[in-house]
Every structure is written in C-alpha cells, then in structure tokens.
DSSP file (Angstrom, degrees, kcal/mol; ACC not computed):
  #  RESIDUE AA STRUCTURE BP1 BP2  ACC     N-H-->O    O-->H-N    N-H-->O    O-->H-N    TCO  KAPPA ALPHA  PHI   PSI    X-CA   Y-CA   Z-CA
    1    1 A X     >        0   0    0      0, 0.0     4,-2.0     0, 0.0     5,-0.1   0.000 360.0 360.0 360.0 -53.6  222.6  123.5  136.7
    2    2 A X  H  >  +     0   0    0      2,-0.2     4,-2.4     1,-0.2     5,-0.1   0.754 360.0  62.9 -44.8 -33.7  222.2  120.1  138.2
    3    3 A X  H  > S+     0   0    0      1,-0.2     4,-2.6     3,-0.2    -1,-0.2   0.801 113.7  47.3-109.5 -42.2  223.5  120.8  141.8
    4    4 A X  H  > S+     0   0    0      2,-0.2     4,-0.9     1,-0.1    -2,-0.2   0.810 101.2  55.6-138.7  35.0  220.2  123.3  141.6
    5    5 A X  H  X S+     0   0    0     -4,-2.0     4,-1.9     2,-0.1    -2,-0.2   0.980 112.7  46.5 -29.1 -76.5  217.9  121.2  140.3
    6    6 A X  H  X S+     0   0    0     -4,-2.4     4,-1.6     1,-0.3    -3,-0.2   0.600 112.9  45.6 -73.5 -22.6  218.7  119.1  143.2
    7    7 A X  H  X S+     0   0    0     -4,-2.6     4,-3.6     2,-0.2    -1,-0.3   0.875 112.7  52.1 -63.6 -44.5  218.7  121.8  145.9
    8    8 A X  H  X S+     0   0    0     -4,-0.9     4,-2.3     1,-0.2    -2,-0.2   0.890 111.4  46.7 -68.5 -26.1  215.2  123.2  144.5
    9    9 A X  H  X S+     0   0    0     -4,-1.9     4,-2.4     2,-0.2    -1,-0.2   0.945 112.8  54.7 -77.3 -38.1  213.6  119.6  144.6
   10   10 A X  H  X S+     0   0    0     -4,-1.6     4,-0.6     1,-0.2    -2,-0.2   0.975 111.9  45.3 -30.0 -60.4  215.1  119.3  148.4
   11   11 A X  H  X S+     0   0    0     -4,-3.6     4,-1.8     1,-0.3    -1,-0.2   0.744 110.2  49.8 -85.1 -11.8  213.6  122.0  149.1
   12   12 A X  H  X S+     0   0    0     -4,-2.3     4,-1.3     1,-0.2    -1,-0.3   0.891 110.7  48.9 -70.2 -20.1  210.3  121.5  147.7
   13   13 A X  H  < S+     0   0    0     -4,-2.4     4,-0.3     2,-0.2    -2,-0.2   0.719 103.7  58.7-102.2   2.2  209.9  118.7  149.0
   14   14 A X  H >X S+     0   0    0     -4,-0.6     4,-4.1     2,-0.2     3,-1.3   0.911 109.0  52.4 -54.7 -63.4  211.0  120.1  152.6
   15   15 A X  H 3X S+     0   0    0     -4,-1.8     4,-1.2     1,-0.3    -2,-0.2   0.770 107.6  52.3 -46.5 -27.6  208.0  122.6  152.1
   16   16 A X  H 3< S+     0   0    0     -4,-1.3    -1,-0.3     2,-0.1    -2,-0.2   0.881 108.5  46.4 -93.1 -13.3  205.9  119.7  151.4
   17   17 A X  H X> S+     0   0    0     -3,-1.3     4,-2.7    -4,-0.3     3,-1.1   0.798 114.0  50.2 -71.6 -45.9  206.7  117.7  154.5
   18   18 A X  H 3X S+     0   0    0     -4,-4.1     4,-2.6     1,-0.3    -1,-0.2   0.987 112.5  42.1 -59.0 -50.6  206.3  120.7  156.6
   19   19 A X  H 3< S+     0   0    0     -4,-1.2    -1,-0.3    -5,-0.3    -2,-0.2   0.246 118.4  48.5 -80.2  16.2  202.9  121.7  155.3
   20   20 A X  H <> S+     0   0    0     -3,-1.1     4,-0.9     3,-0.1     5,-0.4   0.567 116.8  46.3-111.7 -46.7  201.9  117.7  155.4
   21   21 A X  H  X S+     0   0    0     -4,-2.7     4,-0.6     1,-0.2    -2,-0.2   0.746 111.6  50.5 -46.2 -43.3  203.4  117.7  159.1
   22   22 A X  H  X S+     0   0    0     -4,-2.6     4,-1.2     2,-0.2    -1,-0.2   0.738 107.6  49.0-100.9 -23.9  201.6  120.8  160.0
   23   23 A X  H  > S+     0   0    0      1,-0.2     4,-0.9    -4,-0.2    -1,-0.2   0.670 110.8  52.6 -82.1   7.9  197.9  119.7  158.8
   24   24 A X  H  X S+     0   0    0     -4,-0.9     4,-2.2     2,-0.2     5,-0.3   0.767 108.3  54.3 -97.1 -16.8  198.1  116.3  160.7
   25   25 A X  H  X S+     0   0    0     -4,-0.6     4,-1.4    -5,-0.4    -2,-0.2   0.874 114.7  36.4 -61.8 -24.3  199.0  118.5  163.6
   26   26 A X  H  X S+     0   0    0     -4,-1.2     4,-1.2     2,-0.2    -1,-0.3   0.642 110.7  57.0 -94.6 -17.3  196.1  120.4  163.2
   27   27 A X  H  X S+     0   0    0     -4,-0.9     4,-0.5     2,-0.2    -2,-0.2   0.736 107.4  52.6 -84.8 -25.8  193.9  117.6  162.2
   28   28 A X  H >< S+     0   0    0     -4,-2.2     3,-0.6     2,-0.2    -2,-0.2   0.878 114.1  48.1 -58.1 -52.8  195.1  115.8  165.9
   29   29 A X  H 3< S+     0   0    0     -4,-1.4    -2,-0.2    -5,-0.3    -3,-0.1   0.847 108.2  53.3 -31.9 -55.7  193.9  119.4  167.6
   30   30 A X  H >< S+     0   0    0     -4,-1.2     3,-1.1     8,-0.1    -1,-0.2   0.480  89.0  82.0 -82.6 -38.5  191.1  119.3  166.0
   31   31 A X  T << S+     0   0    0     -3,-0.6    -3,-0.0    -4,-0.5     5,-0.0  -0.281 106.5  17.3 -75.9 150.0  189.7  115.5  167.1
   32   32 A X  T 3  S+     0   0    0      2,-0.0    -1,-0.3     3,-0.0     2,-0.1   0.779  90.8 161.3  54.9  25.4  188.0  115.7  170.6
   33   33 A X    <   -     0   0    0     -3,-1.1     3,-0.5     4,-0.1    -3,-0.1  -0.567  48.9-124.9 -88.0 169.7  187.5  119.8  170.6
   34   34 A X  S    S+     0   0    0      1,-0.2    -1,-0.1    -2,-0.1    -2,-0.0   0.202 107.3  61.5 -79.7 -28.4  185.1  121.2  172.9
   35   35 A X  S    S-     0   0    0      2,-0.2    -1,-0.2    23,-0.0     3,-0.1   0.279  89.4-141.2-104.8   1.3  183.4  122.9  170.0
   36   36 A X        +     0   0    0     -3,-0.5     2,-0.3     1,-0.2    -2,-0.1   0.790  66.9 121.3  18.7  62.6  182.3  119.7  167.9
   37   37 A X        -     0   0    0     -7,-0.2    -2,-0.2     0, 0.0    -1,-0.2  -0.923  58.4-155.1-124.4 120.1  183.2  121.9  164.9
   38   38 A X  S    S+     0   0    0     -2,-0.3     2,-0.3     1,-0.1    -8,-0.1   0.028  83.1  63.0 -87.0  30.4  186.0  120.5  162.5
   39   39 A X        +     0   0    0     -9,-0.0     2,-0.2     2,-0.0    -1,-0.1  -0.864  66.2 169.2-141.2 126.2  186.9  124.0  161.3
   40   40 A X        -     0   0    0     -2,-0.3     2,-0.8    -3,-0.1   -10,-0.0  -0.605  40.7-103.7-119.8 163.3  188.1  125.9  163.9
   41   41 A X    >>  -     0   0    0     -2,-0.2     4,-0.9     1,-0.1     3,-0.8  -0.749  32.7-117.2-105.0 150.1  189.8  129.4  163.5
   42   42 A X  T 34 S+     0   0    0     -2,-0.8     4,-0.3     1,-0.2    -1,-0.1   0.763 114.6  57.6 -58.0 -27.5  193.6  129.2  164.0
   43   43 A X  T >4 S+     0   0    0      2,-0.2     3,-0.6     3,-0.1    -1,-0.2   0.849 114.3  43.4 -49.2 -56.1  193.3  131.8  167.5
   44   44 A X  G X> S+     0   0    0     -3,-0.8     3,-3.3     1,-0.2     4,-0.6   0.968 105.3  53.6 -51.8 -89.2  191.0  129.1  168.8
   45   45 A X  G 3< S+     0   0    0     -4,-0.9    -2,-0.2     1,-0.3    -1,-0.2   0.507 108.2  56.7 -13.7 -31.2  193.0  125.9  167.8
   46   46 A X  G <4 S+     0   0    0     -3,-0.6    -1,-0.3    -4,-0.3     4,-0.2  -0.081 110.4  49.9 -87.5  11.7  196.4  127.8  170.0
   47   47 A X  T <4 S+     0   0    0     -3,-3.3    -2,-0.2     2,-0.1     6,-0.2   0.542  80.4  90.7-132.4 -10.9  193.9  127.9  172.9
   48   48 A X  S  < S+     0   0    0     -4,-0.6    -2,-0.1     1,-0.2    -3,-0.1   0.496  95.4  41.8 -62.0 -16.7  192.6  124.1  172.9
   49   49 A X  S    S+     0   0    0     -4,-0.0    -1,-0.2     3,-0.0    -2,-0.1   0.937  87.2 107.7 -87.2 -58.3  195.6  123.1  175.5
   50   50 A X        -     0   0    0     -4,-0.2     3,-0.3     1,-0.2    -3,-0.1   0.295  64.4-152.0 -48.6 130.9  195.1  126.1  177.7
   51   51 A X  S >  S+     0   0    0      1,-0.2     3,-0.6     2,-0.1    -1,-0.2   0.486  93.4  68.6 -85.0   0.9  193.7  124.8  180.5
   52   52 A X  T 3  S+     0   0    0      1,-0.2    -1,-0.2     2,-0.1    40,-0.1   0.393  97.9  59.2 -82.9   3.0  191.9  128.5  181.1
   53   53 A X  T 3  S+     0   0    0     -3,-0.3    -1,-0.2    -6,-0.2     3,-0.2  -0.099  79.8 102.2-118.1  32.8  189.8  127.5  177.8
   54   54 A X    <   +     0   0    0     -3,-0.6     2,-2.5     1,-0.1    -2,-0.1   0.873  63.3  63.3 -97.2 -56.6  188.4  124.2  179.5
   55   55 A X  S    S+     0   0    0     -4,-0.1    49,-1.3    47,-0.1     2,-0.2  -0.274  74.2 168.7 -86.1  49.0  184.8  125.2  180.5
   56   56 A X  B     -a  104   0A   0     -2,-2.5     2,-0.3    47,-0.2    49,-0.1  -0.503  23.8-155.2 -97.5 162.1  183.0  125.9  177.2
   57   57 A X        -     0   0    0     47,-1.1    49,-0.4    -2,-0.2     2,-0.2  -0.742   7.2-147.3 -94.9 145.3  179.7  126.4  176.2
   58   58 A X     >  -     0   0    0     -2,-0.3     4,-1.5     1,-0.1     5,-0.1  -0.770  27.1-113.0-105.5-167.5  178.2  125.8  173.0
   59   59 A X  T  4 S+     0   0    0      1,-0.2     4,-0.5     2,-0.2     3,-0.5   0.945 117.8  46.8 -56.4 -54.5  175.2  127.9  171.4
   60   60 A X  T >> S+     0   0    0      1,-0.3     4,-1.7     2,-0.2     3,-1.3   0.890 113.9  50.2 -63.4 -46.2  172.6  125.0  171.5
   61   61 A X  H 3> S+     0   0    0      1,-0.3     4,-1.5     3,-0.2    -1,-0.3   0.839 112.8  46.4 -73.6 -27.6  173.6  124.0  175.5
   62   62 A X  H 3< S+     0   0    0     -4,-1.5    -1,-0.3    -3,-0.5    -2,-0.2   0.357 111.4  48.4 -94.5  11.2  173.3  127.5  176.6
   63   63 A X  H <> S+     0   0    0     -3,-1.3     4,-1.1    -4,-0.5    -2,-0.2   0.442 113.3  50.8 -92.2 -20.5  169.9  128.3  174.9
   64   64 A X  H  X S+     0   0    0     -4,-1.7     4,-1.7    -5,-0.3    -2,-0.2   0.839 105.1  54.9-101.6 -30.7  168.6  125.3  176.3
   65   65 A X  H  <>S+     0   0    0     -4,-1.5     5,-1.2    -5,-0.2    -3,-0.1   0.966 119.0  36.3 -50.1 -42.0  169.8  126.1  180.0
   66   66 A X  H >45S+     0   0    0      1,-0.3     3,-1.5     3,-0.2    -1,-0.2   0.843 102.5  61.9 -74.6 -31.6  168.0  129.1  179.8
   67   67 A X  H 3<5S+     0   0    0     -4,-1.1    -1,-0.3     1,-0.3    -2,-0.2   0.795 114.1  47.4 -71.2 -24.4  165.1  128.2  177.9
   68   68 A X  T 3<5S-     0   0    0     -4,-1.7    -1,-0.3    -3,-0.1    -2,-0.2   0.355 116.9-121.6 -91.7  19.7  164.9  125.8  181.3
   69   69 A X  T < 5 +     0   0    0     -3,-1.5    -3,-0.2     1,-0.2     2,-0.2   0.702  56.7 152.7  57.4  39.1  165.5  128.6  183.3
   70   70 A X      < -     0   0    0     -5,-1.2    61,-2.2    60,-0.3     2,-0.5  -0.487  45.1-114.0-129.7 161.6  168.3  127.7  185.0
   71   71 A X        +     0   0    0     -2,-0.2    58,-0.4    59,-0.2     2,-0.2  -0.918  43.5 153.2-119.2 117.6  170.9  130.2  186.3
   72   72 A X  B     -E  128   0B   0     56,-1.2    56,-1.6    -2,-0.5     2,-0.3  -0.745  35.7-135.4-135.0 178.5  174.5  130.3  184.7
   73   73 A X        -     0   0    0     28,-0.3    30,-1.3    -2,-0.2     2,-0.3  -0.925  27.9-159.9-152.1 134.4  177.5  133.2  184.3
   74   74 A X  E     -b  103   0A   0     52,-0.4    52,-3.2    -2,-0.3     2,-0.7  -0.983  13.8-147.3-148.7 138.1  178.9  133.0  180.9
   75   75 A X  E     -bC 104 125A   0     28,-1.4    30,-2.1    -2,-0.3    50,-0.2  -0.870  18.7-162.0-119.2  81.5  182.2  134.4  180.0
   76   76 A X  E     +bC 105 124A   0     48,-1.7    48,-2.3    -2,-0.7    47,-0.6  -0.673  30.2 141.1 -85.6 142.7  182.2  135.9  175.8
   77   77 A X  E     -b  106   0A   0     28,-2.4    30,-0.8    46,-0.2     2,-0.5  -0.966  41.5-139.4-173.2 152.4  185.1  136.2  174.7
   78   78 A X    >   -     0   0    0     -2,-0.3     3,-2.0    28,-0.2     6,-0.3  -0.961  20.1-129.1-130.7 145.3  187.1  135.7  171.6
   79   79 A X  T 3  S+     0   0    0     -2,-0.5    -1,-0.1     1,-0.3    27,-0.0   0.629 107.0  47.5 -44.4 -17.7  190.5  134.5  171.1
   80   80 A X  T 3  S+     0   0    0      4,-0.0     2,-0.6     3,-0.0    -1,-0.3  -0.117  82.2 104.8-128.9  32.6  191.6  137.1  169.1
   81   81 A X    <>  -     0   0    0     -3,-2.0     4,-2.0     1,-0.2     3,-0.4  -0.976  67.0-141.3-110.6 142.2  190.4  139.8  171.2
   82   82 A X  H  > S+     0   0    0     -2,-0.6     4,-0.6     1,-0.2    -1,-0.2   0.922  99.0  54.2 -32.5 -62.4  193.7  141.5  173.4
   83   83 A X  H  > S+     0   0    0     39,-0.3     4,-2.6     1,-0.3    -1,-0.2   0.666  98.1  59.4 -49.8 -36.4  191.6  141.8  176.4
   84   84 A X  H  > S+     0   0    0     -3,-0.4     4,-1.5     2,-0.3    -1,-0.3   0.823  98.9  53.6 -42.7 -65.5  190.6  138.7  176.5
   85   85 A X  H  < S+     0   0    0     -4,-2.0     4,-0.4     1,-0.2    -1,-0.2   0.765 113.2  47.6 -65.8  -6.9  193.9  137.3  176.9
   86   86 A X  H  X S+     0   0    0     -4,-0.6     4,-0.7     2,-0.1    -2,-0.3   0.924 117.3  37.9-100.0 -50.5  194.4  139.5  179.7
   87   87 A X  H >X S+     0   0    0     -4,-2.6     3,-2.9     1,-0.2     4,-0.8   0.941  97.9  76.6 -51.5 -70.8  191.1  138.9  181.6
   88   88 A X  H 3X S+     0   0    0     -4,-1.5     4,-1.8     1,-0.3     5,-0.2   0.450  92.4  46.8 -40.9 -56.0  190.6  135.4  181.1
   89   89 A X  H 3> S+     0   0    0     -4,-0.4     4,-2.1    -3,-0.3     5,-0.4   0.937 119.0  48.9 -22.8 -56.2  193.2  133.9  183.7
   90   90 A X  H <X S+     0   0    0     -3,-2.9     4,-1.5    -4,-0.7    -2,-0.2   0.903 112.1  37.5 -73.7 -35.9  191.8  136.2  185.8
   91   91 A X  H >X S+     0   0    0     -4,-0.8     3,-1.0     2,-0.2     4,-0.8   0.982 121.6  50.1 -62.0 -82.9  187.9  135.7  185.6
   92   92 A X  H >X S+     0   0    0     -4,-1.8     4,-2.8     1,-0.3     3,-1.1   0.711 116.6  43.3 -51.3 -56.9  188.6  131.5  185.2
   93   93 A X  H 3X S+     0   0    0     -4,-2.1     4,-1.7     1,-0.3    -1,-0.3   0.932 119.4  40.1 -46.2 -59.0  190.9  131.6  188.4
   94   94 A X  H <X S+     0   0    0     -4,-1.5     4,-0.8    -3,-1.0    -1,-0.3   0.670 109.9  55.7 -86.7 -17.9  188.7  133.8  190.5
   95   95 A X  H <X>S+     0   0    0     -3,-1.1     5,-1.5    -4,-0.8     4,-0.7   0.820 111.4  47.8 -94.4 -43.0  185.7  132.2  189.4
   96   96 A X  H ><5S+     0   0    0     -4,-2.8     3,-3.7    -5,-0.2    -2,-0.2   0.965 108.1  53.6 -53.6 -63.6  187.4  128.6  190.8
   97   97 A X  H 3<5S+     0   0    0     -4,-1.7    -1,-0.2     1,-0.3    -3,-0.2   0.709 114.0  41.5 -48.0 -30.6  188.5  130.0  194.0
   98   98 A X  H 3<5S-     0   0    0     -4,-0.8    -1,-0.3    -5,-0.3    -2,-0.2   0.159 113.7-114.1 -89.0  13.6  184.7  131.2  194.6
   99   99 A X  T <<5 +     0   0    0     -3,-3.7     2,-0.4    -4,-0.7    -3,-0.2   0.876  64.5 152.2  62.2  43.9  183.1  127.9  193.2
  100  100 A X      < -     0   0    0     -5,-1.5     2,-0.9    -8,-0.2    -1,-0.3  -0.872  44.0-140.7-106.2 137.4  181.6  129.8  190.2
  101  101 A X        -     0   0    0     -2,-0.4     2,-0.3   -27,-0.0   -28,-0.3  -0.959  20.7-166.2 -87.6 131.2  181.0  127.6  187.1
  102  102 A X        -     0   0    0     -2,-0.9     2,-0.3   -10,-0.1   -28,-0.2  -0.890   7.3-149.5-107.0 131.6  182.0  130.2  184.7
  103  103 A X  E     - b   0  74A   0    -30,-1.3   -28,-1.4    -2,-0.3     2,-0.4  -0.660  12.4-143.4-100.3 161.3  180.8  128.8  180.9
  104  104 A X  E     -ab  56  75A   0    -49,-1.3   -47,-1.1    -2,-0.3     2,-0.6  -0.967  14.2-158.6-118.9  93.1  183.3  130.2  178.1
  105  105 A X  E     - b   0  76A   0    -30,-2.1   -28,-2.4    -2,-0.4     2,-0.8  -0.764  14.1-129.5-108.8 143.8  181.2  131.1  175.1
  106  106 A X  E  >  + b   0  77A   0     -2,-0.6     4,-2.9   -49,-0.4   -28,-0.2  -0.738  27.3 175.5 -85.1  78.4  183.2  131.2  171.7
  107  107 A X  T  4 S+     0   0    0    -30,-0.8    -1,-0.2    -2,-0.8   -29,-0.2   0.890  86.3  45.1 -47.9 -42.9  182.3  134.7  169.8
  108  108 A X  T  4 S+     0   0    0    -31,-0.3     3,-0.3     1,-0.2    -1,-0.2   0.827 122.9  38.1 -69.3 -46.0  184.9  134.0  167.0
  109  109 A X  T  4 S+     0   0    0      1,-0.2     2,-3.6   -68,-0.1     3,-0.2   0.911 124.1  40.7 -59.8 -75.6  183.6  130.4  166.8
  110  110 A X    ><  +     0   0    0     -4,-2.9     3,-0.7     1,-0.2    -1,-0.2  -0.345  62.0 178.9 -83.8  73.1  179.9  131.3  167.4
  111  111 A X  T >> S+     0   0    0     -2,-3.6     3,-2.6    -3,-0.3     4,-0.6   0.858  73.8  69.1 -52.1 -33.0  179.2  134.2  165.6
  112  112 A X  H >> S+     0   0    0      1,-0.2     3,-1.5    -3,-0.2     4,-1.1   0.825  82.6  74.1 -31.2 -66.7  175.4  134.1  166.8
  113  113 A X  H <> S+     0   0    0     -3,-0.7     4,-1.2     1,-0.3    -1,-0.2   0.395  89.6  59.5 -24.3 -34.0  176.3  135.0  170.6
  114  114 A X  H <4>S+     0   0    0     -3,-2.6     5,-4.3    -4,-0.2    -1,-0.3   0.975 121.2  27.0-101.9 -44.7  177.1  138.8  169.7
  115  115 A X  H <<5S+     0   0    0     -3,-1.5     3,-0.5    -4,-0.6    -2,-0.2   0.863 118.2  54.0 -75.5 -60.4  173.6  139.1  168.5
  116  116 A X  H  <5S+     0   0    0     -4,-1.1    -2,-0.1     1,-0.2    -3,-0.1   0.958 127.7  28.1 -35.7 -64.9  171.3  136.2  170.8
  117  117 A X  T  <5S-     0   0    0     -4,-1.2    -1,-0.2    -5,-0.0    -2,-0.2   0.120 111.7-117.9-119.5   8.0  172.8  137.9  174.1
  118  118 A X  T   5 -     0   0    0     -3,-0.5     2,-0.6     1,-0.1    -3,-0.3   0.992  45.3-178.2  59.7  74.1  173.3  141.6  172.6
  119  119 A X      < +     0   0    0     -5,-4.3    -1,-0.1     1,-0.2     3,-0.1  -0.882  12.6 176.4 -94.9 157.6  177.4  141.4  173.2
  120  120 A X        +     0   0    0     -2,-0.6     2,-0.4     1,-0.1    -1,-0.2   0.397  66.8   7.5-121.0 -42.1  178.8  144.8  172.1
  121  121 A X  S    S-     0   0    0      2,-0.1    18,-0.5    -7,-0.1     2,-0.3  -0.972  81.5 -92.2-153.7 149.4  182.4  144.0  173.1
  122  122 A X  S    S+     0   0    0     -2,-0.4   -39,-0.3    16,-0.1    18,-0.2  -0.729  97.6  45.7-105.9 136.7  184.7  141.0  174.6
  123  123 A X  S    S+     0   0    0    -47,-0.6    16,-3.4    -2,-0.3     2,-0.3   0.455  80.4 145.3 -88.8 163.9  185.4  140.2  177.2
  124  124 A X  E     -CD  76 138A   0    -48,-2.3   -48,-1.7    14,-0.2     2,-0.3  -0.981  26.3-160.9-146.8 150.3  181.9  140.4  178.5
  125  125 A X  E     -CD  75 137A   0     12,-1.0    12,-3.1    -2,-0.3     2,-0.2  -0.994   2.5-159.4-134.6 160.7  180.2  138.3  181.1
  126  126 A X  E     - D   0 136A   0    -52,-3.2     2,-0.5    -2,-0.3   -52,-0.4  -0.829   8.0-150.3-145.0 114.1  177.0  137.8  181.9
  127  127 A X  E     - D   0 135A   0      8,-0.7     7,-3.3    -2,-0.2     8,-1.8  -0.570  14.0-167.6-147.1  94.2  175.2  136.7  184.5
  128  128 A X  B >   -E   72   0B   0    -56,-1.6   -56,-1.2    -2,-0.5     3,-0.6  -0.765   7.1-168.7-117.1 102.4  171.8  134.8  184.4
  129  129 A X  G >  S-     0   0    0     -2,-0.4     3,-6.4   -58,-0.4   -59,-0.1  -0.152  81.7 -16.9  20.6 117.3  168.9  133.8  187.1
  130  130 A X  G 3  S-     0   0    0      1,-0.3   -60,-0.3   -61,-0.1    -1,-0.3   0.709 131.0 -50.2   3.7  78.1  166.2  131.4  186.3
  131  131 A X  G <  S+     0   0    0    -61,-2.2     2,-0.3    -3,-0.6    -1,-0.3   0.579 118.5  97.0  43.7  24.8  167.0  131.9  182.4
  132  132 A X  S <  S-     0   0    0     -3,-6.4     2,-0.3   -63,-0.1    -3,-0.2  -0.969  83.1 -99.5-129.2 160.7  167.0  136.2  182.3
  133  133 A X        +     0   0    0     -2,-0.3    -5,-0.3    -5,-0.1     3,-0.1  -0.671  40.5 174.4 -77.8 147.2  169.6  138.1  182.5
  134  134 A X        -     0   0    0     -7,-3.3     2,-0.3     1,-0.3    -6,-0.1   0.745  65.3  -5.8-115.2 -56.1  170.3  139.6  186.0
  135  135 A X  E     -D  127   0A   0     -8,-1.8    -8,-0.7     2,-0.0     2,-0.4  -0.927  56.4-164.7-136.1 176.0  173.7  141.5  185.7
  136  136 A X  E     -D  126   0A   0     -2,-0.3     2,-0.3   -10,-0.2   -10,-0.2  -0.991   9.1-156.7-156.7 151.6  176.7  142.0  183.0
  137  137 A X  E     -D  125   0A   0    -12,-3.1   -12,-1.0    -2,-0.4     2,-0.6  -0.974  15.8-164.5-125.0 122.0  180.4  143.3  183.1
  138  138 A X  E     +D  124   0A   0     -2,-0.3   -14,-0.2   -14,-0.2   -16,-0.1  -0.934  49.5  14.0-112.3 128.2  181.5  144.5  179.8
  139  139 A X  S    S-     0   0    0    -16,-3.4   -16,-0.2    -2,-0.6   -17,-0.0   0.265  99.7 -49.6 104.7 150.7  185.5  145.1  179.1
  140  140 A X        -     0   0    0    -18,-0.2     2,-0.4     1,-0.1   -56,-0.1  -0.456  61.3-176.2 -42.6 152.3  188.5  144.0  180.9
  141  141 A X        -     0   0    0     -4,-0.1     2,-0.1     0, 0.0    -1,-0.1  -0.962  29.6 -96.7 -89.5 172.6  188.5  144.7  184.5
  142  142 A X    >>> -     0   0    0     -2,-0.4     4,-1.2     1,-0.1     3,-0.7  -0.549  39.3-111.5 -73.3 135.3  190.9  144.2  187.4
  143  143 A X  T 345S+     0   0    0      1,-0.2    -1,-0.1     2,-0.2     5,-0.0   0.464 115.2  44.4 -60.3  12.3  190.5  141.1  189.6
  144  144 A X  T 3>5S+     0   0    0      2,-0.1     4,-1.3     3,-0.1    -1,-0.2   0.694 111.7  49.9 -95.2 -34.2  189.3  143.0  192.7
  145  145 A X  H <>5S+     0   0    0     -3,-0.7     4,-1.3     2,-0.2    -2,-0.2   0.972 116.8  46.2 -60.7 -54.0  187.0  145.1  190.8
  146  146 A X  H  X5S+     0   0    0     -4,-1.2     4,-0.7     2,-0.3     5,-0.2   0.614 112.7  49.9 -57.3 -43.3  185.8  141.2  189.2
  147  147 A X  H  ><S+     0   0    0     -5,-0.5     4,-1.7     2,-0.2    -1,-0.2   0.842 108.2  51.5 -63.8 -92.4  185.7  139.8  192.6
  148  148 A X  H >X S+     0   0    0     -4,-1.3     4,-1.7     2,-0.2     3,-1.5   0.635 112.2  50.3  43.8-101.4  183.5  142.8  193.7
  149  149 A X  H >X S+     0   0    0     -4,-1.3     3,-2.2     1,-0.3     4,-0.9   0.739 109.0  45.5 -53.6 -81.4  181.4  142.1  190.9
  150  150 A X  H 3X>S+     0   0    0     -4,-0.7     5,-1.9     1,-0.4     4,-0.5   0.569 109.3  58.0  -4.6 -59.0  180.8  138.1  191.4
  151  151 A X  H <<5S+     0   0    0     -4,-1.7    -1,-0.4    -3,-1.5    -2,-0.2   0.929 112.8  39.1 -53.0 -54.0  180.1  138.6  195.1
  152  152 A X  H <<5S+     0   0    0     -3,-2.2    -2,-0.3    -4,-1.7    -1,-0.2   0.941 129.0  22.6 -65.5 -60.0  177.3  140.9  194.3
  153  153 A X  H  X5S+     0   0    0     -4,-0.9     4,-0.8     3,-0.2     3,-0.4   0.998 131.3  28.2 -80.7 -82.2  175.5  139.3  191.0
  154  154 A X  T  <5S+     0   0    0     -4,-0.5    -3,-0.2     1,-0.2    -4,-0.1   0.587 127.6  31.0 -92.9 -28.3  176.4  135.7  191.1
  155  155 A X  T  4<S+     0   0    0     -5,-1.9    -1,-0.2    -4,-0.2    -4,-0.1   0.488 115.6  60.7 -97.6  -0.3  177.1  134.5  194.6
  156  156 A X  T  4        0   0    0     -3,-0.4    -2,-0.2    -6,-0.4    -3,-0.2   0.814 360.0 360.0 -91.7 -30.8  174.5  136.9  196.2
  157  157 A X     <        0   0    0     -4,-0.8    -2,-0.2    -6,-0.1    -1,-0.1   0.570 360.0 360.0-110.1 360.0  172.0  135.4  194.2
C-alpha cells in the first residue's frame, strides 16, 4: 500500500510540474505578441514563431488607416481555418517577392473583422484604395491564380 501511495504522489506531482512548466511557457509566448492581448487562443499562440504570422494588423490600426484613406491589402484569416494554413505561405511569400505589404488580420482573435469588412469566409483578402474597398479574393487559391490577382488590384493601382 505504501509503494502506491508513493508512486500516486510521484505522479501527481509530475502532473503538477508539467502543467506549472507548460503555463510559464505560455505566459513567455504570450509577453511581446503582436496582438497586445494576454489571452490569446491556443491556434494563435502555435503561430507566434511562424515567421509567415509576422505582419499583423490590429482592429484599431486598420480602421484608422482607412478612416485616413490610405490604401492597404489585408490578409483574414484564422488560425484554425485549414485553408489558411495552406494559403498563407503562399499569399506572405508572393506578396514579399512583389513588394506588397500584406497586413494579417486575426479573425479568431478579432471577432469584429467578419462583420466591420463583411468576411464570409477565410482566407479572404482584401484590397483597399484611399480607404474603400477596391477588390477582394475569397477562399484558397493557387499562387499563379494569386499572383494574377495582385498584379491586377494591388500593384496596378
């Protein structure tokens, strides 16, 4: 009876080590985010090293670009959407190689965004010209198709 005693208090007190281990790990993620939120959803928080999750926007800095009219391409998209993870390499890369800043706005974070900018589905971008919208791309596409698109909207104008 003694020998597990002493095994069940090991192991509790493995389980607490872990779970003490695992919120300073998340409380280190969390310091410096991009989103100046300290509760982040755990699909976000796995994306805070990605360097394809570098360029974000929040709500307040992209109401206020626009409200100055100013022309930006912003890239919704939520962590936890499938599509996402497949577009998003491709939209961030192809928008460096053509010297687009592409903003990264956080649906899952910012629930407002699907409503402010009428998103219906992620990924979506959208592409705006002295603060209206000009064009938008809804749904995964292929980079040539994405290319295609960029040339026309955002570099054309």
């Amino acid at each position: 009876m003694k020998k597990i005693l002493i095994f069940l208090s090991i192991m509790i007190v493995g389980f607490a080590a872990l779970a003490i281990l695992n919120d300073y790990d998340t409380e280190q993620a969390l310091e410096d985010n991009p989103y100046q939120k300290e509760d982040l959803n755990a699909a976000t928080i796995e994306q805070l090293d990605d360097p394809n999750y570098k360029n974000i926007i929040l709500p307040e800095q992209l109401k206020t670009q626009l409200e100055n009219g100013e022309s930006v391409t912003v890239y919704f998209y939520s962590p936890t959407c499938s599509w996402c993870e497949k577009m998003t390499p491709i939209a961030v890369s192809l928008a460096k190689e053509l010297q687009i800043d592409l903003k990264l706005y956080n649906v899952l974070e910012f629930e407002e965004g699907w409503d402010d900018y009428d998103i219906e589905a992620t990924p979506t971008i959208v592409h705006f010209e002295n603060g209206k919208e000009v064009a938008r791309t809804v749904g995964y596409d292929e980079e040539e198709n994405l290319r295609e698109w960029f040339e026309q909207f955002v570099l054309q104008n």
